[in-house]
C-alpha positions in Angstrom: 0.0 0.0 0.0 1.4 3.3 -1.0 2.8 5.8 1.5 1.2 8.5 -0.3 -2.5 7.0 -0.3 -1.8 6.2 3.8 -0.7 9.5 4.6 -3.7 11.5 2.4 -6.0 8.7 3.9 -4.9 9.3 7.7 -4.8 13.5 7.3 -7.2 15.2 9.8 -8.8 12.1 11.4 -8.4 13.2 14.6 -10.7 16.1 16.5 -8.2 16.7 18.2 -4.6 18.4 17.7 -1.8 15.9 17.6 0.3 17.3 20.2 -2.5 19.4 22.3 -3.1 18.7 26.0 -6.2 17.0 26.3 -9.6 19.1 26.1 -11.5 17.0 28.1 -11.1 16.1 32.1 -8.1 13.6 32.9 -10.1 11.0 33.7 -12.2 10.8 30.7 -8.6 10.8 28.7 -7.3 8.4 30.5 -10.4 6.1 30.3 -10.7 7.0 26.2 -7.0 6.1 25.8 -6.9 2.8 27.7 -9.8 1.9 26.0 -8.2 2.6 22.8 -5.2 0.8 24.1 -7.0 -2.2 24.8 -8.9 -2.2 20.9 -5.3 -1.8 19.0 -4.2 -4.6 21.1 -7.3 -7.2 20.2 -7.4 -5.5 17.0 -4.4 -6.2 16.1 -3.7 -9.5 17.1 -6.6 -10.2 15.2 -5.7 -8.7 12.2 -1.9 -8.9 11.7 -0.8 -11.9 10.1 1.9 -12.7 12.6 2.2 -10.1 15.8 5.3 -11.5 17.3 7.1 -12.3 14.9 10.1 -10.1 16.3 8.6 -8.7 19.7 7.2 -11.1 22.2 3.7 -11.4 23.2 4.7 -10.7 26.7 7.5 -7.9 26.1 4.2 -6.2 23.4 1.6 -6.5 26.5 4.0 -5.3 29.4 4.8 -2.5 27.5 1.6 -1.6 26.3 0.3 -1.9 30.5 3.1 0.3 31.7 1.8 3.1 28.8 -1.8 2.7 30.1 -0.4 3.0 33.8 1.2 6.4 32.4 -1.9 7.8 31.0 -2.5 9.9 34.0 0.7 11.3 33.4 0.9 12.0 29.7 -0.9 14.3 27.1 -1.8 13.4 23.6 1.8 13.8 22.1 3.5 11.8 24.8 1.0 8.6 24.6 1.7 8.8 20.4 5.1 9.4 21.0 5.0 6.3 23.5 2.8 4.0 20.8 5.3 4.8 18.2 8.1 3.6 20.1 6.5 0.1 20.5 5.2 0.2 17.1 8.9 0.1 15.8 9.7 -3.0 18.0 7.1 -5.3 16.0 9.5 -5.0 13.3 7.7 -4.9 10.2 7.8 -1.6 8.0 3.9 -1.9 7.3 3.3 -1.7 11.0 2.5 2.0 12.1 1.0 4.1 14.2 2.7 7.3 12.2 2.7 11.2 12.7 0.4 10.9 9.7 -2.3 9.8 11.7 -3.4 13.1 12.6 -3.3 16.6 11.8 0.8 17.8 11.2 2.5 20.7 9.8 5.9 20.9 8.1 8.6 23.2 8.2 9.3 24.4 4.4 12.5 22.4 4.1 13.9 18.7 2.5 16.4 17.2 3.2 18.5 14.0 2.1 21.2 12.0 4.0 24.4 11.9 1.8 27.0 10.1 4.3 25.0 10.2 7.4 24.9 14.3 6.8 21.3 16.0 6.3 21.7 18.2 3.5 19.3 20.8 2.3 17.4 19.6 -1.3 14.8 21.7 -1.4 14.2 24.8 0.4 12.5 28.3 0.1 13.7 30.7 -3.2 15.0 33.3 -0.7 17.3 31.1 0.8 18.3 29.0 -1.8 22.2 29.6 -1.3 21.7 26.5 1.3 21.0 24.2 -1.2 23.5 21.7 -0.4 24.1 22.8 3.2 24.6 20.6 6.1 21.9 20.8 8.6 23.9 20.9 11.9 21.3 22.2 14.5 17.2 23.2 14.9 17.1 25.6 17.9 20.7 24.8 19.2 20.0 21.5 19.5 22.8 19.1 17.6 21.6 17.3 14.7 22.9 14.6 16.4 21.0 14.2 19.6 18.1 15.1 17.6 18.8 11.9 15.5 19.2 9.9 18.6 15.7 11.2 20.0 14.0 10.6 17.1 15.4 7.5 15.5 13.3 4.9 18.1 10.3 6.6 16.8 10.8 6.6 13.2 8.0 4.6 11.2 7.8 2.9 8.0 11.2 1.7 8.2 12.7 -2.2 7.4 16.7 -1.7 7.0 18.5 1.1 7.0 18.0 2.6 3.8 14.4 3.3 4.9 15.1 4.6 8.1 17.4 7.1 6.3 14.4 8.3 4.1 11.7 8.4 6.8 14.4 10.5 9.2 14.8 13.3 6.6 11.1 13.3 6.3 10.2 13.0 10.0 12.5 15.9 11.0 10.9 18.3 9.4 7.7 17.7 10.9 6.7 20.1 13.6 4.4 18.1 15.8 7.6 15.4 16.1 9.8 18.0 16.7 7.6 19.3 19.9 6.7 16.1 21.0 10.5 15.4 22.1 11.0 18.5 22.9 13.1 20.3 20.2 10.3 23.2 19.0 7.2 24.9 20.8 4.3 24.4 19.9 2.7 27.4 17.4 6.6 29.0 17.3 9.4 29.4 14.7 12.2 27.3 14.8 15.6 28.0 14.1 17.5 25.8 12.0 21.3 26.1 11.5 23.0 25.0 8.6 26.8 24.7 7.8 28.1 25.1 3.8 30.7 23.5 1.7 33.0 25.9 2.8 32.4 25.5 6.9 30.5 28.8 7.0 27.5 29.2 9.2 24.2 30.4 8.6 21.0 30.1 10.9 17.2 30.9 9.3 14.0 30.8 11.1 11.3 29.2 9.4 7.5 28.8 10.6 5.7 25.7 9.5 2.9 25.2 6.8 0.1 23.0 6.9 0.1 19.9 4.3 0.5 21.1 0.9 2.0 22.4 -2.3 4.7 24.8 -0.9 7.5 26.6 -3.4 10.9 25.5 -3.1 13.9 25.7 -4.4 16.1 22.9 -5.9 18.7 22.0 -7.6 18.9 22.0 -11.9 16.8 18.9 -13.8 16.6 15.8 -12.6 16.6 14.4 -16.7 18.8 15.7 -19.3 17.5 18.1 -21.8 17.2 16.2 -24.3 14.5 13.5 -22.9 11.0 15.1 -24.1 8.2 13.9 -22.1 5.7 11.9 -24.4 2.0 13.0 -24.4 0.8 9.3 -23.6 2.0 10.3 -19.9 -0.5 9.2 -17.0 -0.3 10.6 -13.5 2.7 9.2 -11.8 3.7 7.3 -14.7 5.1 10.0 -17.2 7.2 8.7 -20.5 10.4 10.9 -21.5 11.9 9.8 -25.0 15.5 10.4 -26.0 15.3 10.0 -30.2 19.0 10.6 -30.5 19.9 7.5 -27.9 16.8 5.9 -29.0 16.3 5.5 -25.3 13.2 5.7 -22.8 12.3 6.6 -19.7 9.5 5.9 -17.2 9.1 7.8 -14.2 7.0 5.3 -11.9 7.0 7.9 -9.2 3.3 6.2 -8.0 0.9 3.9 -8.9 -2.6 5.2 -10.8 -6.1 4.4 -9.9 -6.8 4.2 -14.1 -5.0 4.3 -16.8 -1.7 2.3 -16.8 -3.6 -0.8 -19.3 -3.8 2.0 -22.0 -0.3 3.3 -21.2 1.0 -0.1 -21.5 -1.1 -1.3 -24.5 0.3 2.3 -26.1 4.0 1.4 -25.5 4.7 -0.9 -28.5 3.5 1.4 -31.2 5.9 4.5 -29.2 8.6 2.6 -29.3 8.6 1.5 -33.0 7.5 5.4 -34.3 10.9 6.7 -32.6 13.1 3.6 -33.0 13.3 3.1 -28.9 15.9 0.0 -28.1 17.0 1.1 -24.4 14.0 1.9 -21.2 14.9 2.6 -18.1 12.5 2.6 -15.5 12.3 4.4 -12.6 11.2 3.4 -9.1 13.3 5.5 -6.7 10.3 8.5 -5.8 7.6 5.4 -5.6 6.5 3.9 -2.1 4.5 1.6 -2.7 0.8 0.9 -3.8 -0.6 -2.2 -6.4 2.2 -4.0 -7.8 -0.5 -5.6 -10.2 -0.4 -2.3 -11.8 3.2 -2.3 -12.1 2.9 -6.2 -13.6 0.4 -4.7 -16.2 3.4 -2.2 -17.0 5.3 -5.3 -17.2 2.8 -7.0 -19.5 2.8 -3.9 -22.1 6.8 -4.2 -22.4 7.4 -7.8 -22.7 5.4 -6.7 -26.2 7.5 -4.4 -27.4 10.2 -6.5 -30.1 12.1 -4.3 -30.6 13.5 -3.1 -26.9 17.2 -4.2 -27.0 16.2 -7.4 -24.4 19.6 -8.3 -23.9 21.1 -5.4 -22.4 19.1 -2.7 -23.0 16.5 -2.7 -19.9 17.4 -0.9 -16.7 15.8 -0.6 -13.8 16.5 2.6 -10.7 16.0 1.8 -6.8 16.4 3.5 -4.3 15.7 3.9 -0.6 12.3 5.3 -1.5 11.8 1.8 -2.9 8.7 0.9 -0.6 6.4 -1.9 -0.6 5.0 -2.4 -4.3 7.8 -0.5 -5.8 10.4 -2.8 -4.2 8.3 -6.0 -5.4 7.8 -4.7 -9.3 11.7 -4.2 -9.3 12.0 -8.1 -8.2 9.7 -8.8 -10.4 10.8 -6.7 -13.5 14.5 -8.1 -13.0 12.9 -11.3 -13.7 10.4 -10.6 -16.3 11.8 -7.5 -18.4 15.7 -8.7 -18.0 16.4 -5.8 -15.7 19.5 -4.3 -14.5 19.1 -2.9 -11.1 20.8 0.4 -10.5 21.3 2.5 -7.5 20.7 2.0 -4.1 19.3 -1.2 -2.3 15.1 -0.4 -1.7 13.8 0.6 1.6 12.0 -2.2 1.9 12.8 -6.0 2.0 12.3 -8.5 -0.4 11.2 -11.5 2.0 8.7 -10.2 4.5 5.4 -8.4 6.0 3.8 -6.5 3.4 0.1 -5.7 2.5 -1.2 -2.9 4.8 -4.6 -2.7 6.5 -6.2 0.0 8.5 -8.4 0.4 11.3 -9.6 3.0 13.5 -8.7 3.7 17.4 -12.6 4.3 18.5 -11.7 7.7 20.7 -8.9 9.2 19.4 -10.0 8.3 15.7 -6.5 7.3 15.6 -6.0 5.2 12.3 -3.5 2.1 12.5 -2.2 0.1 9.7 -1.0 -3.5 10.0 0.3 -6.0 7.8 -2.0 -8.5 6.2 0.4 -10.8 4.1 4.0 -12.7 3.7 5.7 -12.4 0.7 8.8 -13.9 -0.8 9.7 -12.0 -3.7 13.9 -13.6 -3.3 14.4 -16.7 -2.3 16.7 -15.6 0.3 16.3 -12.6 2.8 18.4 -9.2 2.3 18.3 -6.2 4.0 16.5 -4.5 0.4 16.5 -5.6 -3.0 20.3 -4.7 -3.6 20.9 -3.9 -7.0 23.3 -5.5 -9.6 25.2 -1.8 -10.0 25.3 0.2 -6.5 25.6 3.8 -6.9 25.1 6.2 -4.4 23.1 9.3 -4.8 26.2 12.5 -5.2 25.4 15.7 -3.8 28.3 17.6 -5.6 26.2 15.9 -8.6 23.3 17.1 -7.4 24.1 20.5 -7.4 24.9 20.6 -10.8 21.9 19.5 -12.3 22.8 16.3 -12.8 21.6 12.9 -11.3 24.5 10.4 -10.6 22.7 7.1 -11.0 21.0 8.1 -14.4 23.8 9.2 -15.9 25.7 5.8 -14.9 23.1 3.9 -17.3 23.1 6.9 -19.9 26.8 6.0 -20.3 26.5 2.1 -20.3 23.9 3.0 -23.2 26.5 5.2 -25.4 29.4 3.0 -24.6 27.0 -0.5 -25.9 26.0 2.0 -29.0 
């Protein structure tokens, strides 16, 4: 299930803010909450396909007492804060009980880890002289002790390429950054940055509700010289290089509609402008129906004349989630596929298949895994690829994407 259709599904399901005290008396919170406490727990034993598979049934229900023994204590940040925690024990990345549950706000800032440093991606046009900048403190509080709070907390995550894409995109959220203590709640934050050249620069930014938001970033992610084809669909879009008679997918997300008639159209594309080389990209994509990505599949394996040898490449990344990571296994096997890139966030052999339900009080929304899958016949910590190559900021900066070009060159030196 896509992170994307999760996080627009759980937006403002909760009457109440995420990180306010509690509006009603203590004792009707504390009775709500243990009564919510007590439906996750039947609910999810229930539901999940296999609870304790990493935590023990005793270790889940001693630590779920000692949170409802707390209550008293605790306001409506602390007990999420304290859920989250034991979420991440179960061990499984579709497992959550995630920021996203509720209503949140971001600070207008993205960030990526490039070798264990949080650099600035993306950030508001009057400050874009920190793209690139190290992010060394939010109100003079060390990146890394804000790391160490946060990282037991961090949701969605199966190996360590995951948990460093979900902590550059819990960091910037303001409700995670009150709850352990780091911002105040309706204030500006200060965030200090550090440049190429060891120079220091602090900026305060307030934070936005979910949303479009203008920012800055760094040059085109594609060379010039890939057009994007009109039989594009939302989160699939085509780009065609005539000159390298090469293509490429962006599979940034999975549509509702469309992808059999973008599939059925890809034959006759790629015989009017003599296409021999596709890459397909899965790095943005985090998950959603990988049926739809096997239809994708089924409207290649049609097109002759695709160079099936060595022609067919395929990008990962550690945004590689759930259905993503799966059509990748699946279009190395079917299409022929060179991996490129990073490993994907999420594992081949394990809990996938995310179901919801609702936390009767709080409105609280909670996903579980439903399914086992096997997509390798042995376990790794992500689909690694058959070419690793990091993501480069320096790169990056230029305009220029490290990965892609790696396969643009394996294309002109095969031509």
């Amino acid at each position: 299930m896509t992170y994307k259709t999760i996080a627009l599904f759980f937006i403002c399901t909760l009457s109440t803010s995420f990180y306010a005290k509690p509006s009603t008396a203590e004792s009707a919170f504390v009775k709500e909450w243990t009564e919510d406490i007590n439906y996750l727990h039947r609910q999810l034993e229930l539901r999940h396909i296999d609870l304790y598979h990493q935590i023990s049934k005793p270790e889940f229900e001693s630590a779920l007492n000692a949170i409802k023994l707390q209550l008293p204590e605790l306001n409506q940040s602390q007990v999420a804060l304290e859920l989250m925690r034991l979420f991440r024990k179960i061990g499984d990345g579709h497992t959550q009980f995630a920021y996203w549950g509720s209503r949140h706000h971001r600070f207008p800032l993205e960030l990526t880890v490039f070798d264990e440093k949080l650099q600035v991606t993306a950030i508001p046009p009057k400050h874009k002289q920190l793209l690139g900048a190290e992010l060394v403190f939010i109100n003079g509080i060390a990146i890394g002790d804000i790391v160490q709070r946060l990282r037991p907390l961090l949701q969605g995550v199966e190996n360590s390429y995951s948990e460093m894409q979900r902590l550059a995109e819990t960091i910037t959220v303001a409700e995670m950054l009150i709850g352990i203590g780091i911002a105040t709640q309706d204030k500006a934050v200060e965030f200090g940055f550090k440049d190429i050249h060891g120079n220091r620069f602090n900026i305060t930014l307030a934070s936005n509700k979910p949303g479009p938001v203008e920012l800055a970033r760094p040059g085109s992610q594609a060379p010039a010289s890939f057009i994007k084809h009109n039989a594009s669909i939302k989160g699939v879009e085509l780009l065609l290089d005539t000159k390298m008679h090469t293509a490429l997918i962006r599979f940034d997300s999975y549509p509702e509609s469309g992808m059999s008639e973008f599939a059925e159209q890809l034959s006759g594309i790629f015989s009017q402008h003599n296409i021999r080389n596709l890459i397909i990209d899965l790095r943005e994509n985090g998950g959603g129906d990988f049926f739809v990505g096997l239809t994708l599949a089924w409207g290649l394996v049609l097109c002759d004349q695709l160079d099936w040898r060595n022609g067919i490449y395929t990008l990962t990344g550690r945004r590689t989630f759930s259905a993503a990571m799966s059509n990748a296994v699946q279009f190395r096997q079917i299409l022929n596929a060179k991996l490129i890139g990073e490993p994907t966030g999420a594992n081949p052999v394990g809990y996938q298949d995310a179901g919801t339900f609702e936390l009767p009080h709080s409105g609280w929304r909670v996903m579980y895994s439903k399914r086992f899958y096997r997509f390798q016949e042995t376990a790794s910590l992500g689909v690694q690829p058959d070419v690793y190559i990091k993501p480069n900021l320096g790169l990056l900066m230029q305009g220029k994407d490290a990965q892609l070009e790696w396969i643009l060159a394996d294309i002109r030196k095969r031509n």
